[in-house]
C-alpha positions as CSV (number, residue, x, y, z in Angstrom):
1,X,3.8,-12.4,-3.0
2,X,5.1,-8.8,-2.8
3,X,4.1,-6.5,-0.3
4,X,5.3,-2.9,0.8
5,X,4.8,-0.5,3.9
6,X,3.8,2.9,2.9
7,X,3.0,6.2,5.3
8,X,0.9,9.3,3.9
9,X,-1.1,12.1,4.9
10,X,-4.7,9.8,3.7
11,X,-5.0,5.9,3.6
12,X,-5.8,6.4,-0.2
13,X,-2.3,8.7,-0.9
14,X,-0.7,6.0,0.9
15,X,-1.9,2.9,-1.0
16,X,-1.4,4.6,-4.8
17,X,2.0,5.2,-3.4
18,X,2.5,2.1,-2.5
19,X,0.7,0.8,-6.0
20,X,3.5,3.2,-8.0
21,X,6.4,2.1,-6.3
22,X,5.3,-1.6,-6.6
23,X,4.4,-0.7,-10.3
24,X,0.8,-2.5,-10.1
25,X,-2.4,-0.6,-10.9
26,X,-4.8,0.0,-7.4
27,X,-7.9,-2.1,-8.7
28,X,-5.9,-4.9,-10.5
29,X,-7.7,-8.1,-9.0
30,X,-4.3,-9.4,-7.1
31,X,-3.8,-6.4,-5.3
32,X,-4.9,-6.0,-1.6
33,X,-4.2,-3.3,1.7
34,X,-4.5,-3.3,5.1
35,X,-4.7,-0.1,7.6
36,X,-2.2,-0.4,9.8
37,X,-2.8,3.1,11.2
38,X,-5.0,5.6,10.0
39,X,-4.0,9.0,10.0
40,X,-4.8,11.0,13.4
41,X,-4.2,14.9,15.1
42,X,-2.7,15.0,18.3
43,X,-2.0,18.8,19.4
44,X,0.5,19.8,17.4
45,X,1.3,16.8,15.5
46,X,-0.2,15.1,12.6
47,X,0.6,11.6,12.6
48,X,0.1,9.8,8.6
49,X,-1.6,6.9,7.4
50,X,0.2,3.6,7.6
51,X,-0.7,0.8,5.1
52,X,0.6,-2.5,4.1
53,X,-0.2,-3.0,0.2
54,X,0.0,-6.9,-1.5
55,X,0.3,-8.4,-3.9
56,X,0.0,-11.8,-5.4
57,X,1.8,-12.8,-7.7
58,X,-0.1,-14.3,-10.9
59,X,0.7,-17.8,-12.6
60,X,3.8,-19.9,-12.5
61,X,7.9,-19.5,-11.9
62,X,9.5,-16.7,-14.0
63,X,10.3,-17.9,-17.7
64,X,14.3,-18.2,-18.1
């Protein structure tokens, strides 16, 4: 299983750049997120979206 952090201004910006960088498509069936944080305004600050994206792996070992 693979599985990346990723912070953005939205939960959704924040899971398709986590789905690019792990080079899977969003609504493939083996791919999963969970909300770590969700994005929140506090004064002066903006604190992003934190997600944790996985996903599992399909099949057997590697061929080689």
């Amino acid at each position: 299983m693979r599985s990346m952090e990723m912070s953005a201004k939205t939960v959704e910006a924040a899971v398709q750049a986590a789905c690019e960088a792990l080079g899977v498509d969003r609504d493939d069936s083996n791919v999963s997120y969970e909300v770590l944080e969700f994005p929140t305004r506090k004064l002066f600050k903006t604190i992003p979206a934190k997600v944790l994206v996985k996903v599992e792996e399909r099949g057997g070992g590697k061929a080689g």
